[in-house]
C-alpha positions in Angstrom: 0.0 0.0 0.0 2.0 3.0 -1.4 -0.6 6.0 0.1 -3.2 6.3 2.7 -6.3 7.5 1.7 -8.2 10.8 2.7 -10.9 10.0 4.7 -11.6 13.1 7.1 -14.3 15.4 5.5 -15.1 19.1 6.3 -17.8 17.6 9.1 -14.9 15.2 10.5 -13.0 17.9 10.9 -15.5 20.9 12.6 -16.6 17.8 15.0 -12.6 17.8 16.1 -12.7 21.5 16.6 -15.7 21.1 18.7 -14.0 18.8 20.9 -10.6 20.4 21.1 -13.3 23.1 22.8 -14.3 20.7 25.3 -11.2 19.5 25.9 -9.3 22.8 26.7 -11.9 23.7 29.4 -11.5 20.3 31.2 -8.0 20.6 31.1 -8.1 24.0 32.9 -10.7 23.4 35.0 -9.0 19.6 36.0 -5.5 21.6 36.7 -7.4 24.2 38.8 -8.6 21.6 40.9 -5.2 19.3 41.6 -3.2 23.2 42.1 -5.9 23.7 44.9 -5.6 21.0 46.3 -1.7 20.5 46.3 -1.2 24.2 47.6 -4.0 23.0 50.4 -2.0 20.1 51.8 1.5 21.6 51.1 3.5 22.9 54.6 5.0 26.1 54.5 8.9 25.4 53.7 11.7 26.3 56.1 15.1 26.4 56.6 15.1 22.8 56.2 13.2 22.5 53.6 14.6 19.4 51.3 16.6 20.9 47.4 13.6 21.7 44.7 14.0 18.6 43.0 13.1 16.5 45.7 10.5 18.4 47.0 9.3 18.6 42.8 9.5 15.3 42.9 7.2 14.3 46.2 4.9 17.3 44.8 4.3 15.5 41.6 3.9 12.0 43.1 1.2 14.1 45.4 -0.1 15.6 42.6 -0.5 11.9 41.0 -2.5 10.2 43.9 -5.2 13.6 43.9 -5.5 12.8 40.0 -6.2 9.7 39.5 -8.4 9.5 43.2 -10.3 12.6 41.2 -11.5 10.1 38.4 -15.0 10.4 39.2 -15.1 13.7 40.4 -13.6 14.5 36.3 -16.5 12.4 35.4 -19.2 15.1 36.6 -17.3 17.5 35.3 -17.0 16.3 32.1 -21.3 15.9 32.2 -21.3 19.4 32.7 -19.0 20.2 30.2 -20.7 18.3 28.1 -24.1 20.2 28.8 -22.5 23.3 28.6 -21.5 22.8 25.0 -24.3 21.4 23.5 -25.9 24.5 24.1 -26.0 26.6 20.7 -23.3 29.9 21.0 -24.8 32.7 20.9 -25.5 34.8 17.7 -22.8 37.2 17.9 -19.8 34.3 18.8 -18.3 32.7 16.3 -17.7 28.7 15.9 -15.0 27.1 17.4 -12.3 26.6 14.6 -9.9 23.9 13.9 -7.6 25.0 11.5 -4.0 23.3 9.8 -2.0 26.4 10.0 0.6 26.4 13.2 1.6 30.6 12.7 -2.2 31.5 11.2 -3.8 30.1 14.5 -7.0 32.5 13.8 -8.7 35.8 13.1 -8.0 38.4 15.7 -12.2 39.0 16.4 -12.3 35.6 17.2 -12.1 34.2 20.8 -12.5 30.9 20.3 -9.9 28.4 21.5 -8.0 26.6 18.2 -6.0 23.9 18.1 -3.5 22.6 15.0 -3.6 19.1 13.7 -3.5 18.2 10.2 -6.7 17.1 8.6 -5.0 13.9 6.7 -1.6 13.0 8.7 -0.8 10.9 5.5 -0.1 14.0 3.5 2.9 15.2 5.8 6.2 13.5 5.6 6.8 10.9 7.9 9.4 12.5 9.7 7.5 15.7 9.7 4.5 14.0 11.6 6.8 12.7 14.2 8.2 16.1 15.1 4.5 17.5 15.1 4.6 14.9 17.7 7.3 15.7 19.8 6.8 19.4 19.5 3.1 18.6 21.5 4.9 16.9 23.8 7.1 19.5 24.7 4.3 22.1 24.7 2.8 20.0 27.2 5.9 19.3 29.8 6.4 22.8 29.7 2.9 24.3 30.7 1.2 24.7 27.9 -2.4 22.9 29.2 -4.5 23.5 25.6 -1.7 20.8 24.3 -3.8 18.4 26.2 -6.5 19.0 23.8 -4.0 18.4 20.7 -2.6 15.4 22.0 -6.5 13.8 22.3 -7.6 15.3 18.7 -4.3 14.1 17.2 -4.8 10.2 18.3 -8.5 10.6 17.4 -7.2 11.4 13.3 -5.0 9.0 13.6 -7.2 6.3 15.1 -9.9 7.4 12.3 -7.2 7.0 9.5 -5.9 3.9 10.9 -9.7 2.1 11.1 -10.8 3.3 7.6 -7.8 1.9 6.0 -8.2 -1.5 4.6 -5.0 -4.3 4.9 -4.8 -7.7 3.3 -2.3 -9.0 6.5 -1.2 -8.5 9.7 2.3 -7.4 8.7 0.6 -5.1 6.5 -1.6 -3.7 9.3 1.4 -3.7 12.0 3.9 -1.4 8.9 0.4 0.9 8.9 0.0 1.3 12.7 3.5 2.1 12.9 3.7 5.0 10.5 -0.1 6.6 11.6 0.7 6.5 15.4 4.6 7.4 14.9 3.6 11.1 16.3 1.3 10.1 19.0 3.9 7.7 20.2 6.4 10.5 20.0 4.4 12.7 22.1 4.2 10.3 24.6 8.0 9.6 24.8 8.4 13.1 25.3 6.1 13.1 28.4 7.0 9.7 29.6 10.8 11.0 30.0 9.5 13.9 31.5 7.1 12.2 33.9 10.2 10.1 35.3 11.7 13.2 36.3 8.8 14.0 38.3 7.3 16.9 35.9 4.3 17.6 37.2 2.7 18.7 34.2 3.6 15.1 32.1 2.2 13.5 35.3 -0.9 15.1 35.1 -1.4 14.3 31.5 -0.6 10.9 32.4 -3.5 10.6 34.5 -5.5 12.7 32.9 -5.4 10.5 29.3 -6.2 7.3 31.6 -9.9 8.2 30.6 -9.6 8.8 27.1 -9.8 5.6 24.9 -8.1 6.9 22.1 -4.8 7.6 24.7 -6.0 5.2 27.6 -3.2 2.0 25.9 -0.3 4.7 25.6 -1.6 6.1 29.6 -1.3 2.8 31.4 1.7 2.2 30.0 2.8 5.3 31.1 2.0 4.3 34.2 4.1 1.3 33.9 7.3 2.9 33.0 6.8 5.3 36.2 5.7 1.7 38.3 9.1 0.4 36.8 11.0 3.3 37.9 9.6 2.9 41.6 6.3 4.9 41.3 4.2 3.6 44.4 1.0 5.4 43.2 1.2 3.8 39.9 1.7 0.5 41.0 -0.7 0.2 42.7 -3.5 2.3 40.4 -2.5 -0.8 37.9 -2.5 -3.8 40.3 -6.1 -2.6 41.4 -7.1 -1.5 37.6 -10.6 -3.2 37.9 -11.3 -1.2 40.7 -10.8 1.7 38.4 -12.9 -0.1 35.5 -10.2 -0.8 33.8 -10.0 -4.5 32.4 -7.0 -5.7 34.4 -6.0 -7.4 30.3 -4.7 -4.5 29.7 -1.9 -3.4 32.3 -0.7 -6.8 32.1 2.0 -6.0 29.4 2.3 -2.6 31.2 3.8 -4.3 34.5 7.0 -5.6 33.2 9.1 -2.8 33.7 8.2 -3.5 37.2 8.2 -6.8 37.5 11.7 -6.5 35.6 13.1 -4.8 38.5 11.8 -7.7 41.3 8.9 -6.2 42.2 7.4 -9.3 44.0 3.8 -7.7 43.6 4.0 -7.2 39.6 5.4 -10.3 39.8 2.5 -12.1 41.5 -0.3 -10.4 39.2 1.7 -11.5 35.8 1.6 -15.1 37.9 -1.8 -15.0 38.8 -3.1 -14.1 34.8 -0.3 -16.9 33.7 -2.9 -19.2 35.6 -6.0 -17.9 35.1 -7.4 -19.9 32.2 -9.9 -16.9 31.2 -7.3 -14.9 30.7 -5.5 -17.1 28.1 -5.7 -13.6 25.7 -2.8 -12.2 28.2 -0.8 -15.7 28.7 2.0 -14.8 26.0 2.3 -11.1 27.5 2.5 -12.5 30.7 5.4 -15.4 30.0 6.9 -11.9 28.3 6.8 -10.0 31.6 7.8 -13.1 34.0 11.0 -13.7 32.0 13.7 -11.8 33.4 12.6 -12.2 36.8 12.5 -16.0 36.5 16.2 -15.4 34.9 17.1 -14.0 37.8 15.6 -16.6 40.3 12.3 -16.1 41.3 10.4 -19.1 41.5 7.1 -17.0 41.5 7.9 -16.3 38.1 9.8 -19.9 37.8 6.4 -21.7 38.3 4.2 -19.7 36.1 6.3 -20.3 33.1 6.4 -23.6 34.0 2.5 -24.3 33.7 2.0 -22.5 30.5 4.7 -25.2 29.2 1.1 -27.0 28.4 -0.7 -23.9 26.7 -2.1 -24.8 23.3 -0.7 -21.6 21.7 2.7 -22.1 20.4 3.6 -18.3 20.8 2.9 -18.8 24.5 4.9 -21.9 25.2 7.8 -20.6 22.6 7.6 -17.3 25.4 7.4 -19.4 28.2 10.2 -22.1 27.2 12.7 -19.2 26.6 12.0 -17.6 30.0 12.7 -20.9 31.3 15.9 -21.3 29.3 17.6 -18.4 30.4 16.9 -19.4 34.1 18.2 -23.2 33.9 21.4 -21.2 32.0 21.4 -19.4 35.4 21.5 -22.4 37.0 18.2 -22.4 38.4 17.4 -26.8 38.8 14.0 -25.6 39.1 13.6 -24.4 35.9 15.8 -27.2 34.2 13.0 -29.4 36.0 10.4 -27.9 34.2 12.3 -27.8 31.2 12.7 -31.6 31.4 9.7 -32.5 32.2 8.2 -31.2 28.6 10.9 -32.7 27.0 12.4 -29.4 26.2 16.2 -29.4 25.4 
């Protein structure tokens, strides 16, 4: 498939600007409420107050518990929102716009907020699109809230482009999602990066695009890279994901980083979807995640691998047999057990 097809009409397109509206006001009003909050509960400093970037980076672990515990609260608000825009402007406003030009962001009488994202992403260069990316990203790790609105109306073109688009295989479809995602995924290395340095801005966002569909798969793992780099509050928002209405599916793949690291917890939740046969969907993401910490001895993970030795899906037991390969080359007997007793060399 040499060219993607343009699929996004002059309606697509004035429905996007409509919700880059929404969005910008629950971005504001969502940071209004977390800044209240965190200058509520934070103690005057002193003399012994800790260096900035420790106290930035307990601030923005603070600010990450208020966020994602204000889920539902950002579920009224977003009714209200949503109320509040269905009403028809009055006469003398002008739409919302949505327009393609970065400089020419719109006319001076106009008060409307505007936001930039090309109508067809397939037109721009590749390499283009991935900058358009990573300049959102920086917009947003550096204060700019209205990026917030960008980011969501960018994946939602792309994820349009990418379901309208026919395929004839999955390599096809896997070359396609790679080049139409290519600047969402930029975006969000930018604010994962940021987000491990405690920027309470990419933390935010991260907790903010949890409830956003089109961003929810990039958000949790997100989460997982800051679970993998010792975030408490993100461990523990994925370990308890149904309580959250999220399907715990899909924060299996997202707790490797931590479970990489030993974290017995991850460990156990990858062990415990490695053995629930309803979750067979998540077994070969789960061997994937158990690997290095059954390399490195844990027989947790050790076991887990061991009992999908059986699994009827060859990807899972191909996953599973090489976890347990690189342990019994660690010299784990328990693992050359398991190995020998499927008559794997």
């Amino acid at each position: 498939m040499k060219t993607l097809p343009r699929i996004l009409a002059a309606g697509a397109i004035a429905a996007l600007a409509g919700l880059v509206f929404y969005e910008r006001h629950e971005a504001s009003r969502w940071r209004a409420i977390a800044e209240a909050r965190q200058t509520r509960d934070q103690p005057p400093e002193s003399e012994s107050t800790p260096p900035a970037t420790a106290r930035e980076s307990r601030s923005a672990n603070s600010n990450l518990t208020e966020l994602l515990a204000l889920r539902s609260e950002v579920g009224d608000l977003r009714q209200q929102l949503a109320a509040a825009t269905a009403k028809p402007p009055p006469a003398q406003s002008p739409p919302s716009t949505l327009t393609h030009d970065r400089q020419n962001p719109g006319s001076a009488t106009s008060n409307a907020p505007v936001a930039t994202v090309p109508a067809d992403l397939s037109d721009a260069p590749q390499m283009g699109r991935v900058n358009f990316g990573s300049e959102l990203g920086n917009e947003l790790v550096n204060g700019d809230a209205s990026a917030l609105a960008m980011i969501k109306a960018m994946a939602k073109v792309e994820h349009d482009i990418f379901n309208s688009t026919i395929t004839t295989n999955d390599e096809e479809r896997a070359n396609l999602a790679r080049s139409i995602f290519a600047p969402l995924h930029q975006a969000f290395d930018v604010i994962n990066e940021a987000a491990a340095r405690g920027n309470r801005d990419a933390i935010n966002a991260v907790a903010w695009a949890v409830d956003v569909p089109e961003l929810q798969g990039m958000a949790i793992n997100s989460l997982g890279a800051l679970a993998g780099n010792g975030n408490d509050v993100a461990l523990n928002f994925l370990l308890h994901s149904d309580q959250h209405q999220i399907a715990p599916s899909l924060v299996v793949g997202a707790l490797k980083p931590a479970a990489d690291t030993g974290n017995q917890q991850a460990i156990d939740f990858l062990a415990g979807v490695a053995m629930d046969g309803k979750a067979q969907g998540a077994w070969y993401l789960a061997a994937d995640g158990l690997s290095k910490a059954a390399e490195s001895g844990n027989t947790t993970a050790i076991d887990a691998l061991a009992g999908l030795l059986s699994a009827d899906n060859k990807n899972v037991r191909d996953a599973a047999i090489s976890g347990l390969q690189r342990a019994a080359a660690k010299n784990s007997l328990r693992a050359a057990a398991a190995l020998s007793s499927a008559r794997v060399r």
